[in-house]
C-alpha positions in Angstrom: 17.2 -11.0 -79.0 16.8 -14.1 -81.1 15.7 -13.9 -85.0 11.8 -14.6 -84.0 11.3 -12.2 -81.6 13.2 -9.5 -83.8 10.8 -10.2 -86.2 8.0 -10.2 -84.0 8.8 -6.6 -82.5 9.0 -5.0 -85.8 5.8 -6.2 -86.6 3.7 -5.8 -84.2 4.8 -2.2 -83.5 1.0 -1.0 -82.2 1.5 0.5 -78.7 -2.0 1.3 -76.8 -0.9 4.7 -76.5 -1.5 5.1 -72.8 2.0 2.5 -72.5 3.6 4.1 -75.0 5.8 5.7 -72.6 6.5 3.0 -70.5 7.0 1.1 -73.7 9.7 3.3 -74.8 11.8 3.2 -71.5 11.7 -0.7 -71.1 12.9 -0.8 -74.1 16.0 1.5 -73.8 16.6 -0.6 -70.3 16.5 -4.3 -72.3 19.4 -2.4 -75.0 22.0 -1.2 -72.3 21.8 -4.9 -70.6 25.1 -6.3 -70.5 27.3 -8.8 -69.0 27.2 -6.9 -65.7 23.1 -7.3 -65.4 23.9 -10.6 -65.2 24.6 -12.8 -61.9 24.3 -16.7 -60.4 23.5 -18.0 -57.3 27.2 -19.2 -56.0 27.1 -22.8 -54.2 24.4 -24.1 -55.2 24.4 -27.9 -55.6 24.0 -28.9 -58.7 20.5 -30.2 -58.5 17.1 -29.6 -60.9 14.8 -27.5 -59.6 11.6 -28.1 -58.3 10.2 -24.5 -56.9 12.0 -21.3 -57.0 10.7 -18.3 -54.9 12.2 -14.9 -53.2 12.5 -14.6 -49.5 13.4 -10.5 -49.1 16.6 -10.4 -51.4 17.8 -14.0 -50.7 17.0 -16.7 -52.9 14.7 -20.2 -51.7 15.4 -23.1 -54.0 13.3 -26.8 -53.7 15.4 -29.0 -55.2 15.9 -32.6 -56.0 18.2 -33.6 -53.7 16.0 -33.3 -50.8 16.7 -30.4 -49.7 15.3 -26.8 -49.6 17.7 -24.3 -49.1 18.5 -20.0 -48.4 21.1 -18.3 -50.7 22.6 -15.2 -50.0 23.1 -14.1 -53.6 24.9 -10.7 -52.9 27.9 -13.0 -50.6 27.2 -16.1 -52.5 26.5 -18.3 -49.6 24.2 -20.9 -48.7 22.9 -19.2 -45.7 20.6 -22.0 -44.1 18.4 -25.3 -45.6 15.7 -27.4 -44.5 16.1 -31.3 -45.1 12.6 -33.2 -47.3 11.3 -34.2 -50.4 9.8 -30.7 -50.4 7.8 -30.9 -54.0 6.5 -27.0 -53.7 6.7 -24.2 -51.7 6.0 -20.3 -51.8 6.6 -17.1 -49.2 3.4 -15.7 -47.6 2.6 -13.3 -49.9 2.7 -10.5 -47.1 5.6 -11.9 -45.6 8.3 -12.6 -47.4 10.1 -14.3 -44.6 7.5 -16.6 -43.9 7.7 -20.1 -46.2 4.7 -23.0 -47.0 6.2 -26.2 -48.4 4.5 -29.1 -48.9 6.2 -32.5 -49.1 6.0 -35.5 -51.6 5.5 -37.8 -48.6 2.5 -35.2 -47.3 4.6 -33.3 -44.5 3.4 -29.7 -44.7 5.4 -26.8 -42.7 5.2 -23.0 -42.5 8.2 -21.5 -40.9 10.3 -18.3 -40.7 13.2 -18.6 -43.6 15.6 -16.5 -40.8 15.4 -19.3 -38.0 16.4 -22.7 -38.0 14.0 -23.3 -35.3 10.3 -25.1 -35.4 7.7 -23.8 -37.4 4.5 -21.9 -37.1 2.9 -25.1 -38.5 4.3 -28.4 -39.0 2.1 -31.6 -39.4 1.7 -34.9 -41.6 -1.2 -34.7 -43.5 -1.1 -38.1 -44.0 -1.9 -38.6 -40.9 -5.3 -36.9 -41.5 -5.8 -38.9 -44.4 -4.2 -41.9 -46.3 -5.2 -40.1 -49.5 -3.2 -36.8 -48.5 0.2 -37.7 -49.7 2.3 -37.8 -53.5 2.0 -34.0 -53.3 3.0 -31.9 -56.5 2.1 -28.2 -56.2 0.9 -25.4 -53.3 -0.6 -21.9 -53.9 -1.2 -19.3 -51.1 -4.0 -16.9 -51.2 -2.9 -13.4 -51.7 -4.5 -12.4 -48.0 -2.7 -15.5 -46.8 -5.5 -17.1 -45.0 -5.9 -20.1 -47.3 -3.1 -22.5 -49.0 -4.5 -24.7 -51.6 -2.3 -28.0 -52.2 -2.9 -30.9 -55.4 -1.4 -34.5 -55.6 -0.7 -36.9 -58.0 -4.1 -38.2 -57.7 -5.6 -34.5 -58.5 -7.2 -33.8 -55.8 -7.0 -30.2 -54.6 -7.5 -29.6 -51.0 -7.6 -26.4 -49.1 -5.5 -25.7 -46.2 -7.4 -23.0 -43.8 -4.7 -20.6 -42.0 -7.5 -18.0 -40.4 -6.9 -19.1 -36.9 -3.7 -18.7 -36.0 -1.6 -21.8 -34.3 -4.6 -23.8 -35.5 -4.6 -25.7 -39.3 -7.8 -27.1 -40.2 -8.9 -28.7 -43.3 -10.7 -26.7 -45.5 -12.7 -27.7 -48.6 -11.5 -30.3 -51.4 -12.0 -31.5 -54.9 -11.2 -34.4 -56.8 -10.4 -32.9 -60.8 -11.0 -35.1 -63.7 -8.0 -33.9 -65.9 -4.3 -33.6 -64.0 -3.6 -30.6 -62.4 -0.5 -29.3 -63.6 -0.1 -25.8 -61.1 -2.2 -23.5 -59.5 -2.8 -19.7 -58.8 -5.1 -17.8 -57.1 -6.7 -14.7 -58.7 -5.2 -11.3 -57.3 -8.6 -10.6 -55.4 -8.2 -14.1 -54.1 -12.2 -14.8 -54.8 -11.3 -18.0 -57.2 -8.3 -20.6 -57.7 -7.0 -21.1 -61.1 -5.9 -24.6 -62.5 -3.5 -25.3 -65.0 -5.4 -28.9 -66.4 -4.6 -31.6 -69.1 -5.8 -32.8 -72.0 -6.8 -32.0 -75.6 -7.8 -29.4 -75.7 -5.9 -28.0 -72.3 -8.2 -25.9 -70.3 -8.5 -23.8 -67.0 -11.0 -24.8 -64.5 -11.7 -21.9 -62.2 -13.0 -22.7 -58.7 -15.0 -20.2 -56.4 -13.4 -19.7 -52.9 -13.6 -20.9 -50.4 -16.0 -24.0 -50.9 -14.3 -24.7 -54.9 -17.9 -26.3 -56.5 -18.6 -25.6 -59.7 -21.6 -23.4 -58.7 -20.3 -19.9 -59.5 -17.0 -21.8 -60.9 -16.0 -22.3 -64.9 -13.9 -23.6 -67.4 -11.9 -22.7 -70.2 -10.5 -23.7 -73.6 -6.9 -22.5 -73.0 -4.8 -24.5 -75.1 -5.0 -27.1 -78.1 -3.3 -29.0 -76.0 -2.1 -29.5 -72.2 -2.4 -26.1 -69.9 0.9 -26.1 -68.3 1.7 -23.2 -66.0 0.1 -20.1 -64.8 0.3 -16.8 -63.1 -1.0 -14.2 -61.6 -0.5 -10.7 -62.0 -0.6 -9.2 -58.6 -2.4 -6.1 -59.8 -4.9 -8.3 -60.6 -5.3 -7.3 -64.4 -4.2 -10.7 -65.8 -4.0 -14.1 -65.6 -0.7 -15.7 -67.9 -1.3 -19.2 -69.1 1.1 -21.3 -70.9 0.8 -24.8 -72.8 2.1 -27.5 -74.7 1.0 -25.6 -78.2 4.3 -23.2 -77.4 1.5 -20.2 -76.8 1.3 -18.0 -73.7 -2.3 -16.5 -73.0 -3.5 -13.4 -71.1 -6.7 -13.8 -69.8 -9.3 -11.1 -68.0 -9.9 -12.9 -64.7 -12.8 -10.3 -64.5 -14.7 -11.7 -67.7 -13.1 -14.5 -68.5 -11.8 -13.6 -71.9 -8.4 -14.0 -73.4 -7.0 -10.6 -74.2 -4.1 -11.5 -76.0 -1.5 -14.1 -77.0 1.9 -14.7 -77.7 3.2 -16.9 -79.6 7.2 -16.7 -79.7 8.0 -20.4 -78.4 8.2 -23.8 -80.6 8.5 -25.9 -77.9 6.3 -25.6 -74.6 6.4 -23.2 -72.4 6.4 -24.7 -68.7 6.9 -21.6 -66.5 5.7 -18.5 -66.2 6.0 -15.4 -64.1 4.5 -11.6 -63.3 6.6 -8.4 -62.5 5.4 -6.4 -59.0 4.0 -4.1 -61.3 2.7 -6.8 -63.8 4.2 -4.7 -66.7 6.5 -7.5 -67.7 5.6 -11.4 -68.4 9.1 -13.8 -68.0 8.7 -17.2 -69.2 10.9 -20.2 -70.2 10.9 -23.5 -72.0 11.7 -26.8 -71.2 11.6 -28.1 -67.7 12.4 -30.8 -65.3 12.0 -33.8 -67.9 13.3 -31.9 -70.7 16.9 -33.5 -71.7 17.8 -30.3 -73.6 16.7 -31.1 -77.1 14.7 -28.4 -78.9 14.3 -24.5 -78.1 16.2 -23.6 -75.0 15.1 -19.9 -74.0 14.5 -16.9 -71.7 11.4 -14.8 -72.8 10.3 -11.5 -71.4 7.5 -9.8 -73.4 5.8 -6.5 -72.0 1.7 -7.5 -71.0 0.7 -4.0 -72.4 3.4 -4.0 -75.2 5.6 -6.6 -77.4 8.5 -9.2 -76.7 11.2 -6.9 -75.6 14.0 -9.8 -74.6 14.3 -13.5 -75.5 17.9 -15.1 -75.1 19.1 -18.8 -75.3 20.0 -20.5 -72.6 22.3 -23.6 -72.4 19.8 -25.7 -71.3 15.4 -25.8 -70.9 14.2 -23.1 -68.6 12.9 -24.9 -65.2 11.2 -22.0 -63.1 11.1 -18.1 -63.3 10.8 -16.0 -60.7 10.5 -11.5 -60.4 11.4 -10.3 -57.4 8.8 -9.2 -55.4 9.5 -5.4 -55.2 12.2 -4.8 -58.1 12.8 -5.8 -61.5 15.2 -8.2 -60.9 14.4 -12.1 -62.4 15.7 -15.3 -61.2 15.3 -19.0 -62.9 16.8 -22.2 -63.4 18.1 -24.3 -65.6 18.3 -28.7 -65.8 21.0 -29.0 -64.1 21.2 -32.6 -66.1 21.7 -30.3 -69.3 24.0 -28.2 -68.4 27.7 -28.3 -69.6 29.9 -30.3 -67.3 31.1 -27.9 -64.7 34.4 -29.8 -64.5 34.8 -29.1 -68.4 37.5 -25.8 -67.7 36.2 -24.9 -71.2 32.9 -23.4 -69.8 33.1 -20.5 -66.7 31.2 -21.3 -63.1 28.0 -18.3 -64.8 27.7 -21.2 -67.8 26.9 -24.3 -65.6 26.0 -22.3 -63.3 22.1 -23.5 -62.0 20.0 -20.5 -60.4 21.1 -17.5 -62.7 19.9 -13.8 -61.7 19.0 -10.8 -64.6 19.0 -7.6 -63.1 17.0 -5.4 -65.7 15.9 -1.4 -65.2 13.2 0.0 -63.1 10.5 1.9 -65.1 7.7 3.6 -63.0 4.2 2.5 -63.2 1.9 3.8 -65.8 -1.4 4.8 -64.3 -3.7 2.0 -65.3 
């Protein structure tokens, strides 16, 4: 644990006392991890990072090579990979072998991570319209009817999944800020957007038509909105900016509940436990050359900061596991130590890194 989130811990000791419990066990978990709670993702080519996701117990990286590929963390293999300039993608959120990536070039595919075969969907948007290309980020809806993509140009369009072996267009909206990632809410009834400017904000569109009517928008950040997540219990919404604070926000009324404000440099990912009892986050990111804070945050959502560790180089993406408490993110690859320096072991330059940390059973909410 670094100096300011020491600091931080001791205090801002005030537990809600219906956590206090939970509180206590996470933190005797974070104090036995050791060198054996730690692993990497063998084989990977050393590439930054673009999207980072779980499919089952198996790692799916996007990266910058043009490639999206499988690991098999537990035999360290690359186990299959999918060729494209694939910009985002995410698992169906109630299929964790089922994949949505989007492409910069505006190829969109949904396929079965187990088969090298053709996809359920597989079509150039681009082909639908001229404008549908330069894509950056994808979000699916947590009942996995809807995918909502953005491009360079910010426009947001939704994808419409409801009729199976069919993709139609759904409803689209040009933003007036960039649009810098997206979430749905847990109840999937609005999408969530990360947006620029001074100061950053959150516009928060109505499903499935995203108007303003029955929309709004937020002050989130003196400056740019970064990143976002949801909590999949649906409690919180995590934002994170370019003022080095992380935000929880009610997605029911639209307040911010609490904030944290551990970073000096911005936060530019961000990520929910299954439970939604721990908040990971890291700083840096693809542009980031290594200068600055370089660090792994976990802080507890009902709680304080229980872990923050260096790392050798800007945090890209953070990602729980879906079902266990088991992290994985990436570093800049571009920052990392040379891995043909014998000086540094294969876990130091190592790209994807995995921190396995204790299972603590829910606390009735």
């Amino acid at each position: 644990m670094t100096s300011s989130a020491f600091i931080a811990h001791v205090l801002d000791p005030l537990i809600d006392p219906a956590y206090a419990e939970e509180e206590r066990a996470y933190d005797r978990g974070f104090q036995k991890l050791d060198n054996n709670s730690r692993d990497y993702v063998q084989g990977f080519k050393r590439s930054n990072t673009y999207a980072l996701d779980w499919s089952g117990d198996k790692i799916l990286a996007a990266t910058k090579d043009n490639r999206l590929s499988l690991y098999d963390v537990e035999r360290g293999v690359e186990e299959n990979s999918w060729a494209g300039e694939w910009m985002a993608m995410q698992t169906d959120p109630n299929n964790p072998f089922q994949c949505a990536a989007i492409s910069w070039g505006g190829k969109f595919r949904v396929f079965d991570t187990r088969s090298s075969g053709g996809g359920v969907y597989d079509v150039d948007l681009k082909k639908t319209s001229a404008h549908m290309k330069d894509f950056l980020v994808l979000a699916w809806s947590p009942d996995s009817k809807h995918i909502a993509v953005n491009n360079r140009q910010d426009q947001v369009y939704l994808l419409d999944l409801r009729q199976a072996q069919s993709l139609r267009l759904g409803a689209s909206k040009t933003m007036q800020y960039e649009t810098n990632q997206m979430v749905f809410s847990a109840d999937g009834e609005s999408l969530w957007l990360a947006t620029g400017g001074s100061p950053g904000k959150i516009t928060i569109l109505p499903m499935p038509n995203l108007q303003n009517e029955g929309g709004a928008q937020l002050v989130a950040h003196q400056y740019t909105t970064v990143a976002l997540a949801a909590d999949p219990r649906g409690r919180y919404i995590a934002s994170a900016g370019c003022d080095c604070l992380v935000g929880l926000w009610d997605p029911k009324h639209l307040v911010c509940t609490r904030t944290y404000g551990y970073a000096t440099q911005a936060v530019t990912a961000l990520s929910f436990n299954h439970t939604g009892a721990l908040l990971a986050w890291g700083t840096g990111g693809a542009g980031s050359s290594g200068g600055g804070e370089q660090n792994l945050t976990i802080v507890g959502t009902d709680s304080n900061v229980y872990w923050q560790e260096p790392t050798n180089a800007p945090v890209q993406q953070v990602k729980w596991h879906p079902t266990r408490n088991v992290l994985a993110y990436s570093l800049t690859a571009t920052a990392l130590p040379d891995e043909r320096d014998r000086r540094h072991s294969s876990r130091e330059t190592a790209v994807v890194r995995i921190l396995k940390l204790p299972e603590v059973p829910p606390t009735d909410k």
